[in-house]
ChimeraX commands (.cxc) that place a marker at each C-alpha (Angstrom):
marker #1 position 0.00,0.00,0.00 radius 0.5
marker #1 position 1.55,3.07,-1.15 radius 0.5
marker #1 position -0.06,5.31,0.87 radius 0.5
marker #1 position -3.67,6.12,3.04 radius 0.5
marker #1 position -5.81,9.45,4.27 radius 0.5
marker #1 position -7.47,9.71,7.70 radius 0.5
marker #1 position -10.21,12.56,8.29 radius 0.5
marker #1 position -9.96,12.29,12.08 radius 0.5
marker #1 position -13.45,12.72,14.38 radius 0.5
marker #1 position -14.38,15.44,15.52 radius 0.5
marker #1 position -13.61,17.55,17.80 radius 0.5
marker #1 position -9.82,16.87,16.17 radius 0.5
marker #1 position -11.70,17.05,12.75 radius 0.5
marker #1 position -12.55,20.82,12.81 radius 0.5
marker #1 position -8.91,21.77,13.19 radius 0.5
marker #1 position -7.16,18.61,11.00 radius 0.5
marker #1 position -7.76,18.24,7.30 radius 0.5
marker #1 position -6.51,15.08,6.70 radius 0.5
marker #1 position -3.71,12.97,8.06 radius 0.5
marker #1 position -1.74,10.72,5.47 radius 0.5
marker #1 position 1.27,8.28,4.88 radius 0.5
marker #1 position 2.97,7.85,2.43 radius 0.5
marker #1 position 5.38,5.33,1.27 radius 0.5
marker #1 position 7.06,4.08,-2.12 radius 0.5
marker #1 position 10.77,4.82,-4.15 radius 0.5
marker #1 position 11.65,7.78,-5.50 radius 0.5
marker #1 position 10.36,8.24,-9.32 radius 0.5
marker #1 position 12.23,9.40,-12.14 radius 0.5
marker #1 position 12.59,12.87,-10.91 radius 0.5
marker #1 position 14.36,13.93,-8.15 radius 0.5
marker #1 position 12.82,17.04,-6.66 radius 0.5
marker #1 position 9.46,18.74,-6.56 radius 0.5
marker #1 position 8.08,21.85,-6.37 radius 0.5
marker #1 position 5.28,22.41,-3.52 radius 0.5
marker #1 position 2.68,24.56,-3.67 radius 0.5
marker #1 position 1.04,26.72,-1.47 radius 0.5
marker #1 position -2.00,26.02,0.55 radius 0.5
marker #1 position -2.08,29.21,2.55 radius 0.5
marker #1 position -2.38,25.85,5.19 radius 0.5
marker #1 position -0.10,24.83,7.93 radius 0.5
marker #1 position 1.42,21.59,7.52 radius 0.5
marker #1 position 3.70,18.90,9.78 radius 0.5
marker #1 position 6.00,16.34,8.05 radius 0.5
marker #1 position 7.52,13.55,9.90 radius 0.5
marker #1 position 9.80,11.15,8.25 radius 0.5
marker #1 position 10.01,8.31,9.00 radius 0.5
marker #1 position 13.46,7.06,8.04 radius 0.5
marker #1 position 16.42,8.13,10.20 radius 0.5
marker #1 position 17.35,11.15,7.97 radius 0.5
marker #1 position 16.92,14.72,8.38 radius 0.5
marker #1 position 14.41,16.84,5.89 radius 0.5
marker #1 position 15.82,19.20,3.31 radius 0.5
marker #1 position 13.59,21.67,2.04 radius 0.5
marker #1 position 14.94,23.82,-0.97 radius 0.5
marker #1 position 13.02,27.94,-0.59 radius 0.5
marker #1 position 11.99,29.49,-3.62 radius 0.5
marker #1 position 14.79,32.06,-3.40 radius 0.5
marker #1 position 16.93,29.06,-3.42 radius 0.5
marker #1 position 18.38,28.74,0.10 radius 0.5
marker #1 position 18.43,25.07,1.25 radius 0.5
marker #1 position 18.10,24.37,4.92 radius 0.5
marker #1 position 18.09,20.84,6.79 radius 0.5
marker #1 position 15.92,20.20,9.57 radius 0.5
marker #1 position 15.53,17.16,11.80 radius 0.5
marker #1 position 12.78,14.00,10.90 radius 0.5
marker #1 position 9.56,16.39,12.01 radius 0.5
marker #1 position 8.98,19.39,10.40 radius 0.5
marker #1 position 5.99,22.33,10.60 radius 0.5
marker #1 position 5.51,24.42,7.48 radius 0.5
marker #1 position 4.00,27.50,8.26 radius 0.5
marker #1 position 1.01,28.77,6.17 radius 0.5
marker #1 position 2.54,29.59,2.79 radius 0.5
marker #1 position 1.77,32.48,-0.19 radius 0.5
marker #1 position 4.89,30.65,-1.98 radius 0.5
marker #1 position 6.27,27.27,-2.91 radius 0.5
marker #1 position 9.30,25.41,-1.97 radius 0.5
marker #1 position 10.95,22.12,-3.16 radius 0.5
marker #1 position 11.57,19.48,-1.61 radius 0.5
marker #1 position 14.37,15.63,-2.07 radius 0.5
marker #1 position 12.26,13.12,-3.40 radius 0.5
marker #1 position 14.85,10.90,-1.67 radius 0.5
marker #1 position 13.67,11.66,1.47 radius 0.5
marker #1 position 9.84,11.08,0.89 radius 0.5
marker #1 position 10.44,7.20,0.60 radius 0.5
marker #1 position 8.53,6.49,4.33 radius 0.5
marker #1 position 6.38,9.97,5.31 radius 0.5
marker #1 position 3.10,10.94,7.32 radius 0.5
marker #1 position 1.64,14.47,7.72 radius 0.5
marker #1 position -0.71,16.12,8.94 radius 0.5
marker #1 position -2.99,19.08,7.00 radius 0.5
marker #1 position -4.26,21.46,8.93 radius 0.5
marker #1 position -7.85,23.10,8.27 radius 0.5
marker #1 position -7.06,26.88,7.87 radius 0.5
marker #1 position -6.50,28.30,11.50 radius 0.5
marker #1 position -6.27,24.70,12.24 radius 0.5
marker #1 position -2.43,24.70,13.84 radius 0.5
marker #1 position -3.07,27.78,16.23 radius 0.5
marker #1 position -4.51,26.14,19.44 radius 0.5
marker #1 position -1.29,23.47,18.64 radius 0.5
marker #1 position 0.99,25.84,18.99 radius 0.5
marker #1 position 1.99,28.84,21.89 radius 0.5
marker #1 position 2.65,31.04,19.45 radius 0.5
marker #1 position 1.13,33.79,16.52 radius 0.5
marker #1 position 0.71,31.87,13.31 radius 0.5
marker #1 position 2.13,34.81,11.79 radius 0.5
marker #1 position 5.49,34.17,13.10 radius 0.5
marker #1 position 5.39,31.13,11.15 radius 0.5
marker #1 position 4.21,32.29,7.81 radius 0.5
marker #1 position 5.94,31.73,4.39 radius 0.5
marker #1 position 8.84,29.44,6.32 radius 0.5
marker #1 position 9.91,25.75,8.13 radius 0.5
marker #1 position 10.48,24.88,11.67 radius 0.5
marker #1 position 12.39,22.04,12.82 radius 0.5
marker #1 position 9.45,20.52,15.46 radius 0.5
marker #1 position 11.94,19.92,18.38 radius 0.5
marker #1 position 12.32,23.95,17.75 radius 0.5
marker #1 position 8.32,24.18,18.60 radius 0.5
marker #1 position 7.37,21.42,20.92 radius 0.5
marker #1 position 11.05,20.18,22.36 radius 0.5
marker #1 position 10.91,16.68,23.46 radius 0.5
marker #1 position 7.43,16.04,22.53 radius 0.5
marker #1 position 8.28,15.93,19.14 radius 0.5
marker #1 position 10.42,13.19,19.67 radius 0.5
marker #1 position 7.99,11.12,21.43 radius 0.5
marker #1 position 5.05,11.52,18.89 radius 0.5
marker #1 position 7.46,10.29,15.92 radius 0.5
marker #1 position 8.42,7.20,18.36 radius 0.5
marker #1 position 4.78,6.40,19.15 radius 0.5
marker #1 position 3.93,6.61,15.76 radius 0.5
marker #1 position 6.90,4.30,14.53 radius 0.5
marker #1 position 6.00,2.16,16.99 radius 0.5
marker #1 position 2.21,1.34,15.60 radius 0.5
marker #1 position 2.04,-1.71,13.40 radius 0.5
marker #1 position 0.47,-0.60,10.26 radius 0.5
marker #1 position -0.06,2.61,8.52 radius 0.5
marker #1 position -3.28,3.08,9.29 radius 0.5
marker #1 position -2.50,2.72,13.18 radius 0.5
marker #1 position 0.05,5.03,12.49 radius 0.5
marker #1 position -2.19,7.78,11.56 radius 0.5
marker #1 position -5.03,6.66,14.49 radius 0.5
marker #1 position -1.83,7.41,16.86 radius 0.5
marker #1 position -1.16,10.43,15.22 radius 0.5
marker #1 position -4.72,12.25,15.66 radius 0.5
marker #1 position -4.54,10.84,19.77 radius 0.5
marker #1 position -1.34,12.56,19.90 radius 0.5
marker #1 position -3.03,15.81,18.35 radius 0.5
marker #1 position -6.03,15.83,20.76 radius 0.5
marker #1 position -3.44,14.69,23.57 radius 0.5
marker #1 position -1.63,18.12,23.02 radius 0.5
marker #1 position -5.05,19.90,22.21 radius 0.5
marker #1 position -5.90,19.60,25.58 radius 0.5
marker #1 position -2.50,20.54,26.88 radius 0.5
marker #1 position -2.60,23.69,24.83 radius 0.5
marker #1 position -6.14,23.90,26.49 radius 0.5
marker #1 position -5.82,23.70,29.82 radius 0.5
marker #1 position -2.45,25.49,29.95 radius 0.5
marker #1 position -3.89,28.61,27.94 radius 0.5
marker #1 position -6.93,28.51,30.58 radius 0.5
marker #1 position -5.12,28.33,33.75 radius 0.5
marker #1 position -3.02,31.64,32.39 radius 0.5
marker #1 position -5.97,33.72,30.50 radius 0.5
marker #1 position -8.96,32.57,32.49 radius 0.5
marker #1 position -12.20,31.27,31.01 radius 0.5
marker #1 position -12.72,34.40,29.08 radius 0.5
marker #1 position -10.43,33.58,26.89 radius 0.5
marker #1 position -12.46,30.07,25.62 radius 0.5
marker #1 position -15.37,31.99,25.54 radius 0.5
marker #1 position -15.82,31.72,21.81 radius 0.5
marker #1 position -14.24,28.09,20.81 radius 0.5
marker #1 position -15.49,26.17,17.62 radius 0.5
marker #1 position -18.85,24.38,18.45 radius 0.5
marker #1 position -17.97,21.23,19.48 radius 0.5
marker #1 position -14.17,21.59,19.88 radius 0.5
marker #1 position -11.62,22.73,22.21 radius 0.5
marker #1 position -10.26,25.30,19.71 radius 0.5
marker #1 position -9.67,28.75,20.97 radius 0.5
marker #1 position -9.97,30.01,17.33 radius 0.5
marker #1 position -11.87,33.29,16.90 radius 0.5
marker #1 position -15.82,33.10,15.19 radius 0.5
marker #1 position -15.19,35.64,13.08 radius 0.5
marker #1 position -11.38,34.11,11.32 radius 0.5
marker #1 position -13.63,30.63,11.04 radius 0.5
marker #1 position -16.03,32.53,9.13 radius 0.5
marker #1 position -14.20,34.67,7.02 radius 0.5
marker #1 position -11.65,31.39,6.03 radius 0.5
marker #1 position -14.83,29.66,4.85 radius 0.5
marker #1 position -16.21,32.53,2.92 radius 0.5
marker #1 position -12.40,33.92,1.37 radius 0.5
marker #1 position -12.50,30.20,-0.01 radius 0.5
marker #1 position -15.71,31.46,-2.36 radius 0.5
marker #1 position -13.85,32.84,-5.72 radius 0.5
marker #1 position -16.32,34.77,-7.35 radius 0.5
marker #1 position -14.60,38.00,-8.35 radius 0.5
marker #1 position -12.38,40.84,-7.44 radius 0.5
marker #1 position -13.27,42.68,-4.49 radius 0.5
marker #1 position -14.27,38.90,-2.26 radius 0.5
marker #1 position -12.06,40.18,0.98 radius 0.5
marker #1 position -13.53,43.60,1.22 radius 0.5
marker #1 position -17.41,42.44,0.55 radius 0.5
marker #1 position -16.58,39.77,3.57 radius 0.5
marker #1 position -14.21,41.28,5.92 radius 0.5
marker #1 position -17.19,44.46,6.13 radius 0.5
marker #1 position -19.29,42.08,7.32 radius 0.5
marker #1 position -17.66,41.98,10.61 radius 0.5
marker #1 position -18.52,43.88,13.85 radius 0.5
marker #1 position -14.77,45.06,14.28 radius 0.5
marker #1 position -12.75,47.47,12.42 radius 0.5
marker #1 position -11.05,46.05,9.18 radius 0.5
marker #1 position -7.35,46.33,10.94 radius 0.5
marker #1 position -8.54,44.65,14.31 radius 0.5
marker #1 position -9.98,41.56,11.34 radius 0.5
marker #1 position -7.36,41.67,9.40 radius 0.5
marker #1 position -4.56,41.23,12.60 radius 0.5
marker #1 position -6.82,38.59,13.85 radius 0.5
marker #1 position -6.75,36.67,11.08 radius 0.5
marker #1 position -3.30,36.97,10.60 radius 0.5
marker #1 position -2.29,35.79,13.64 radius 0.5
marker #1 position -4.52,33.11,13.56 radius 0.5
marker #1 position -4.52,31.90,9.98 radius 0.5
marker #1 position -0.94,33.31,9.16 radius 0.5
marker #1 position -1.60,34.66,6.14 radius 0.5
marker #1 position -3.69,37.95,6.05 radius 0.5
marker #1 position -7.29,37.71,4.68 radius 0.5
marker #1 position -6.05,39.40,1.25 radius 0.5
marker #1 position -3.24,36.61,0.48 radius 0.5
marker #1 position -5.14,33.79,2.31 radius 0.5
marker #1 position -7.99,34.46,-0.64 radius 0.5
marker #1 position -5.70,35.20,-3.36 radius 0.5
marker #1 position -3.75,31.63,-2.81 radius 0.5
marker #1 position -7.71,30.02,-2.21 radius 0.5
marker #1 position -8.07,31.43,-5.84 radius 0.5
marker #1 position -5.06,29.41,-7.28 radius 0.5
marker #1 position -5.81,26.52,-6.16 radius 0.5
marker #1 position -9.40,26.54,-6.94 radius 0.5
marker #1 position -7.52,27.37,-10.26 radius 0.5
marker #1 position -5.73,23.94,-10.19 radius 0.5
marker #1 position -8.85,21.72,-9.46 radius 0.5
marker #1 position -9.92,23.28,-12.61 radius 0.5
marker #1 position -6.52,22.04,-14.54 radius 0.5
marker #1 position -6.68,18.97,-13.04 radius 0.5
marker #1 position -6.74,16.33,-16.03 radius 0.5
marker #1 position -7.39,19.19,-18.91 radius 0.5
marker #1 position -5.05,19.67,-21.54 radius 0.5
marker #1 position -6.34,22.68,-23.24 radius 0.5
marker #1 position -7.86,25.73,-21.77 radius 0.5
marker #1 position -9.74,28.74,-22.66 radius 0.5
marker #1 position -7.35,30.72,-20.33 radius 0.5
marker #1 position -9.55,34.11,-20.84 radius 0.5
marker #1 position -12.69,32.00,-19.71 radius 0.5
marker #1 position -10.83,30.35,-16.72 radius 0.5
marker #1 position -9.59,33.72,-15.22 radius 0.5
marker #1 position -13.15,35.19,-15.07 radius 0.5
marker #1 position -14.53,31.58,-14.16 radius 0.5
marker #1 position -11.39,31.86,-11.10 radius 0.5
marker #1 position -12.08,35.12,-10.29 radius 0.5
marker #1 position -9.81,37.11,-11.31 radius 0.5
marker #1 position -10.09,40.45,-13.58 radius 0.5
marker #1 position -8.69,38.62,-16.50 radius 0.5
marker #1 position -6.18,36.55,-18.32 radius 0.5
marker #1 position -3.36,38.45,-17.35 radius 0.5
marker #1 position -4.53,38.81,-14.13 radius 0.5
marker #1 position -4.15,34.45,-14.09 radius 0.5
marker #1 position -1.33,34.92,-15.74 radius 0.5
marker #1 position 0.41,37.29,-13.72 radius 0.5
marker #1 position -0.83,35.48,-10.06 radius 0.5
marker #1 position 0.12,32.02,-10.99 radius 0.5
marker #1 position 3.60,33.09,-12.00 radius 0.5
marker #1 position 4.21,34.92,-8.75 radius 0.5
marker #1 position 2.68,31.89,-6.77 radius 0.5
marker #1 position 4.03,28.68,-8.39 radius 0.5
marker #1 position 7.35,29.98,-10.16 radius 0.5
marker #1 position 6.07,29.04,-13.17 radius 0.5
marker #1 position 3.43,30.06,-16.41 radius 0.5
marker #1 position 0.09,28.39,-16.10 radius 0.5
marker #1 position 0.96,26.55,-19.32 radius 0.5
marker #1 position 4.17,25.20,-17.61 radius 0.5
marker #1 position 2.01,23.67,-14.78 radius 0.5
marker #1 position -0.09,22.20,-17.37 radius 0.5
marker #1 position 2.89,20.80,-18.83 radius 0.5
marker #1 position 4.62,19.07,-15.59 radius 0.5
marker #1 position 1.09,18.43,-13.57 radius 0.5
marker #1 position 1.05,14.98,-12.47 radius 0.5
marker #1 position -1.78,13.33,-9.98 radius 0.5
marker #1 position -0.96,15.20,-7.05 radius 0.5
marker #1 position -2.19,18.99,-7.33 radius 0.5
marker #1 position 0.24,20.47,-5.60 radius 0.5
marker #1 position 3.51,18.44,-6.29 radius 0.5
marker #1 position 5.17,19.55,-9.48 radius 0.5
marker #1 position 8.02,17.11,-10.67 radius 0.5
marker #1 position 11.05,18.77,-11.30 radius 0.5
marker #1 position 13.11,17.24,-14.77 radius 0.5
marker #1 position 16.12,19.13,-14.56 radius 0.5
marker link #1:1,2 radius 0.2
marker link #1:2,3 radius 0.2
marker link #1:3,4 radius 0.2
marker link #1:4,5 radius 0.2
marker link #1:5,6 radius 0.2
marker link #1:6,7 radius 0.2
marker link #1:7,8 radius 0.2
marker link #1:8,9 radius 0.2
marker link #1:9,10 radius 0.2
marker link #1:10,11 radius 0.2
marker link #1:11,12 radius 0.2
marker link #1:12,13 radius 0.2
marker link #1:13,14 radius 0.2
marker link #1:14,15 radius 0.2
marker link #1:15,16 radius 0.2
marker link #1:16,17 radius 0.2
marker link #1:17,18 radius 0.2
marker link #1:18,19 radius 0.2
marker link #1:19,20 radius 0.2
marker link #1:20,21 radius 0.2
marker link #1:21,22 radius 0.2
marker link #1:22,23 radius 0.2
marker link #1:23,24 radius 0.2
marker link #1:24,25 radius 0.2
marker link #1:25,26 radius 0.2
marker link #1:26,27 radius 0.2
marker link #1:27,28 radius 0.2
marker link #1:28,29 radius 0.2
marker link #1:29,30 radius 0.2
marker link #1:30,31 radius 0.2
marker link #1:31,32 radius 0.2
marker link #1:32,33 radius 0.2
marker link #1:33,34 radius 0.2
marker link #1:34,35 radius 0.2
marker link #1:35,36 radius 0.2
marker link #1:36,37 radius 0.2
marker link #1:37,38 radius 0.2
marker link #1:38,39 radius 0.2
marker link #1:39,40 radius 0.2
marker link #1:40,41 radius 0.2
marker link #1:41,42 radius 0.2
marker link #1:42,43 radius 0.2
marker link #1:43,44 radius 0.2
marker link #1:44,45 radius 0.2
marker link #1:45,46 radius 0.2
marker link #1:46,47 radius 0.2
marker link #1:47,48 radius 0.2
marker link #1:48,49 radius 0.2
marker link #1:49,50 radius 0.2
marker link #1:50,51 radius 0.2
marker link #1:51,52 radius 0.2
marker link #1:52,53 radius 0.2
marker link #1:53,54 radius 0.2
marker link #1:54,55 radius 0.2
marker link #1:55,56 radius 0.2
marker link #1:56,57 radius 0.2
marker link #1:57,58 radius 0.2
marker link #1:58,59 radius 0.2
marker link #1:59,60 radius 0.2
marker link #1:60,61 radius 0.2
marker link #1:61,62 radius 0.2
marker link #1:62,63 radius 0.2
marker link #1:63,64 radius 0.2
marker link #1:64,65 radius 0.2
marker link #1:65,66 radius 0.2
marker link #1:66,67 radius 0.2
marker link #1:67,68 radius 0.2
marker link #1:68,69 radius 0.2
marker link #1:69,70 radius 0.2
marker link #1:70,71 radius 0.2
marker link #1:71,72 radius 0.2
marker link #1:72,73 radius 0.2
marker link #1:73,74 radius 0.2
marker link #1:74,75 radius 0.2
marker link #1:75,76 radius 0.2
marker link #1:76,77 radius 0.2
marker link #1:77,78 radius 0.2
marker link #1:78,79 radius 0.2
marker link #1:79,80 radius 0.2
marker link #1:80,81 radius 0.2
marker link #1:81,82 radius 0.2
marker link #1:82,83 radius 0.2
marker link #1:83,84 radius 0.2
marker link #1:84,85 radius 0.2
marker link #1:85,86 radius 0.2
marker link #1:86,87 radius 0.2
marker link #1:87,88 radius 0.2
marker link #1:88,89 radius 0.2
marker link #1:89,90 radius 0.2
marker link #1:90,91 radius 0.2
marker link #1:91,92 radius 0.2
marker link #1:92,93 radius 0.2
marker link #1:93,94 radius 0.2
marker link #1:94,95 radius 0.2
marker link #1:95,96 radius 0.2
marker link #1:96,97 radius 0.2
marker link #1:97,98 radius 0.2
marker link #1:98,99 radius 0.2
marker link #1:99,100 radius 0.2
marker link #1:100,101 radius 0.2
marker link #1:101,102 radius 0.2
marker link #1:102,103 radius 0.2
marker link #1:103,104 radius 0.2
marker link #1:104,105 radius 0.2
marker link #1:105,106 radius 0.2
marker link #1:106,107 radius 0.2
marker link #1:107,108 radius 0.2
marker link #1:108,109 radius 0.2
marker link #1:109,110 radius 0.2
marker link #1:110,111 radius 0.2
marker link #1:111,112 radius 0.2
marker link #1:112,113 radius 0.2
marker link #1:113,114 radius 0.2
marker link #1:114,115 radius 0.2
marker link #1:115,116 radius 0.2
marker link #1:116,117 radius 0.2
marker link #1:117,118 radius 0.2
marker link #1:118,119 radius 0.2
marker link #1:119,120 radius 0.2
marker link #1:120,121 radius 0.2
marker link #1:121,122 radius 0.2
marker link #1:122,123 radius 0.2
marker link #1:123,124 radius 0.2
marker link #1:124,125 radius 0.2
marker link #1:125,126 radius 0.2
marker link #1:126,127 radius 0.2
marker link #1:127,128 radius 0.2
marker link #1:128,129 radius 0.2
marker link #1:129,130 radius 0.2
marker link #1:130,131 radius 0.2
marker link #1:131,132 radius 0.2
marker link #1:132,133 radius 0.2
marker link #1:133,134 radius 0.2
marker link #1:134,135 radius 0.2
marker link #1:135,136 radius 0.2
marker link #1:136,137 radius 0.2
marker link #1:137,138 radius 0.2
marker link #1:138,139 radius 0.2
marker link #1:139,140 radius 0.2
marker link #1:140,141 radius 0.2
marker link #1:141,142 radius 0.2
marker link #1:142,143 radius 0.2
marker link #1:143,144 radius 0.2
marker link #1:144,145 radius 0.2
marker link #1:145,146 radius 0.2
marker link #1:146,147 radius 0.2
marker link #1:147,148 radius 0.2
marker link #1:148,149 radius 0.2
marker link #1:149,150 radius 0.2
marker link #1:150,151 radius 0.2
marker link #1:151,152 radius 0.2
marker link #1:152,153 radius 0.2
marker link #1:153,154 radius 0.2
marker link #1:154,155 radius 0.2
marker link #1:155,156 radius 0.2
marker link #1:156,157 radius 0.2
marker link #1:157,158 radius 0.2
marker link #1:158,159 radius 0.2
marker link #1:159,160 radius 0.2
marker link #1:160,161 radius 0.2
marker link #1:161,162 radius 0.2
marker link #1:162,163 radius 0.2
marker link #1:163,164 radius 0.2
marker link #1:164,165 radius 0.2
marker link #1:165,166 radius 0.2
marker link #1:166,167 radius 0.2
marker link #1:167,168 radius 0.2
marker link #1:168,169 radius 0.2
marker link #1:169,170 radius 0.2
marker link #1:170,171 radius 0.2
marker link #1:171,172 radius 0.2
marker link #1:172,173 radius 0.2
marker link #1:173,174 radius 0.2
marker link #1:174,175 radius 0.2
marker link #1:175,176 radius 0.2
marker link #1:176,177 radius 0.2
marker link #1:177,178 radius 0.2
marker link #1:178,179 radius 0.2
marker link #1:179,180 radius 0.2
marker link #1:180,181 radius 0.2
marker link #1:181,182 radius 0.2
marker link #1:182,183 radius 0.2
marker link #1:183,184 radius 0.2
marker link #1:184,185 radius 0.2
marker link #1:185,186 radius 0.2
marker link #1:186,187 radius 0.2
marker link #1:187,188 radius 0.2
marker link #1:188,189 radius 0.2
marker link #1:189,190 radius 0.2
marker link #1:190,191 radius 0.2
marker link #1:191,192 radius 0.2
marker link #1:192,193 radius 0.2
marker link #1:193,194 radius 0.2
marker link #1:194,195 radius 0.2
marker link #1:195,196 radius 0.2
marker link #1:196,197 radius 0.2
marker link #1:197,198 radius 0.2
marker link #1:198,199 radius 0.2
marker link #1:199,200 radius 0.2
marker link #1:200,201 radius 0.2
marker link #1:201,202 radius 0.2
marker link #1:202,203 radius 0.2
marker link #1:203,204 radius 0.2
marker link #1:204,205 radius 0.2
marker link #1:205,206 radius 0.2
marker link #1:206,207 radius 0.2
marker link #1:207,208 radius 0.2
marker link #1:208,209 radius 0.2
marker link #1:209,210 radius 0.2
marker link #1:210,211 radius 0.2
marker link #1:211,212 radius 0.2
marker link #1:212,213 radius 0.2
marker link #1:213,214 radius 0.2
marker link #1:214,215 radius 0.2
marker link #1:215,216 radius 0.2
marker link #1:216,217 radius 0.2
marker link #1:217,218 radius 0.2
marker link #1:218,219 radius 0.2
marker link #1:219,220 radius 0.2
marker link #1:220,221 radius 0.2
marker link #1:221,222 radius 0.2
marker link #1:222,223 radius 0.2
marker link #1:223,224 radius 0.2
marker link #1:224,225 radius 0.2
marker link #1:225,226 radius 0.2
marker link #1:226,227 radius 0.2
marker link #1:227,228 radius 0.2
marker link #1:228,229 radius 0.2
marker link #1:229,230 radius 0.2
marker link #1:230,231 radius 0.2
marker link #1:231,232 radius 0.2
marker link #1:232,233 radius 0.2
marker link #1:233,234 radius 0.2
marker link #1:234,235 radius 0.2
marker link #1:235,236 radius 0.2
marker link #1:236,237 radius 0.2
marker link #1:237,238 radius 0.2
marker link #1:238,239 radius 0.2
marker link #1:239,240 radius 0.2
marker link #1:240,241 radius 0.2
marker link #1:241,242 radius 0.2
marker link #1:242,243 radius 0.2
marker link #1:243,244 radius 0.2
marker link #1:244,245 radius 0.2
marker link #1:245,246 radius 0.2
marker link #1:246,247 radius 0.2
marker link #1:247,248 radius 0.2
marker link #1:248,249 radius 0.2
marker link #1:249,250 radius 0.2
marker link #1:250,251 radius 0.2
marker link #1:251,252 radius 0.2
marker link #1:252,253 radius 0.2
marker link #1:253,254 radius 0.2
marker link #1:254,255 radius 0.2
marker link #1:255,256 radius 0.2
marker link #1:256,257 radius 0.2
marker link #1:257,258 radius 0.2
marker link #1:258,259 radius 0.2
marker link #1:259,260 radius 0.2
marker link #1:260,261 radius 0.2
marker link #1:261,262 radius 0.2
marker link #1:262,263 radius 0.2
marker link #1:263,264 radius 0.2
marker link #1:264,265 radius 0.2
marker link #1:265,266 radius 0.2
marker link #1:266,267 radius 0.2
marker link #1:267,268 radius 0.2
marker link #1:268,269 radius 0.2
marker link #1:269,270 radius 0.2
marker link #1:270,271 radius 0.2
marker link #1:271,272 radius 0.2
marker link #1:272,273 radius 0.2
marker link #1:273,274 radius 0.2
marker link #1:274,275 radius 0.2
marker link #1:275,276 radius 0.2
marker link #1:276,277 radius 0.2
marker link #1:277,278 radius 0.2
marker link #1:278,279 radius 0.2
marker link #1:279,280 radius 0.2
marker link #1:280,281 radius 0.2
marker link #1:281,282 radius 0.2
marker link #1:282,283 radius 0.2
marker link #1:283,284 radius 0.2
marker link #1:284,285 radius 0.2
marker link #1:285,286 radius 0.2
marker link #1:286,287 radius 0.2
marker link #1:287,288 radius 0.2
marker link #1:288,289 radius 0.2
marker link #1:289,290 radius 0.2
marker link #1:290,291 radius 0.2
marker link #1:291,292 radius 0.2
view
């Protein structure tokens, strides 16, 4: 089995995507090309070899076997070498915030070694999860982990802030995230033409910089980039499996003001032309296999 998805049960299930393994030999390429989610991410590998991640501006840094990746805007690459034996976790946007002690903002657009974030503890959660028999065990271990330090991050942020503080939590959940970031995540993920943020973000009963901080520092992205990269990759479901494209028709289908508009967007997110995604897409939306 080359790999397996687990949408964890609520209350985990409000914060956590999806968690997945992964394993399997490196193809033909040797690197790819991530793109952005505008989500929070964790890595763990689980081979006895650090992670290398390669940023768009080229620097390469080495972490240890866990990694967070911070809610991105840009794309990174990563050694397919080192993706033989994997799980991860996808955060729902927001999702990582009551996880970690910290703004999501201080996180954003970069990678974090997890022994940098959570010390020992990351140590222990890759060890309990190497220690399940199967992949799919794996994973189950994984999401009792993540409630296990949920209600850490719970009942230490309540014993220092007070009550007040939980006062608005997701129904159902432990999650200290604000009402109004849920909503506007949900509705920033609606592309239907310029002007989105503004027409939501009004909406709210605080002023647009109080929103726009919250959100940040929740989210990690502000409400303007978190839509913009919701808008390429509702972009990229649309390319998935097409091999010609009425790119004029897309844009205003996307969202955006026009072609150019795509055009222009796409490069500045991906590093590439839309037609050079086209090109190099392969199965996984957001892994681009690099030839050279």
């Amino acid at each position: 089995m080359p790999g397996c998805r687990l949408r964890p049960k609520m209350p985990l299930g409000a914060l956590v995507e999806c968690l997945w393994y992964w394993e399997g030999a490196p193809g033909p390429h040797l690197k790819e090309r991530l793109l952005p989610q505008a989500q929070a991410a964790m890595i763990l590998n689980l081979r006895e070899e650090p992670i290398a991640i390669y940023e768009d501006n080229g620097a390469a840094r080495s972490f240890g076997t866990s990694v967070l990746s911070g809610a991105r805007s840009n794309c990174f690459t990563i050694d397919c070498n080192q993706q033989e034996r994997v799980v991860g976790v996808q955060f729902a946007p927001g999702g990582a915030f009551p996880f970690f002690r910290m703004p999501m903002s201080e996180l954003e657009d970069a990678s974090f070694d997890m022994r940098d974030l959570w010390g020992e503890e990351a140590g222990w959660v890759r060890e309990r999860v190497l220690a399940a028999p199967t992949p799919r065990a794996m994973l189950e271990v994984l999401a009792r982990c993540l409630e296990e330090r949920l209600g850490m991050a719970v009942c230490d942020a309540s014993s220092k802030a007070g009550a007040g503080m939980f006062s608005r939590t997701v129904p159902g959940t432990f999650a200290s995230l604000h009402p109004a970031v849920l909503y506007i995540a949900g509705e920033l993920g609606i592309c239907d033409g310029p002007g989105r943020v503004h027409r939501v973000t009004e909406k709210i009963g605080m002023s647009q910089r109080r929103v726009a901080q919250l959100f940040h520092e929740q989210v990690g992205v502000s409400p303007k980039t978190f839509h913009r990269v919701r808008r390429f990759q509702h972009t990229l479901t649309r390319l998935r499996g097409v091999r010609k494209v009425n790119w004029a028709a897309l844009a205003l289908e996307c969202g955006y003001y026009d072609q150019a508009h795509l055009s222009h967007d796409f490069r500045q997110i991906a590093g590439m032309t839309p037609s050079a995604y086209l090109a190099a897409a392969s199965e996984h939306l957001n892994h681009v296999p690099l030839r050279d």
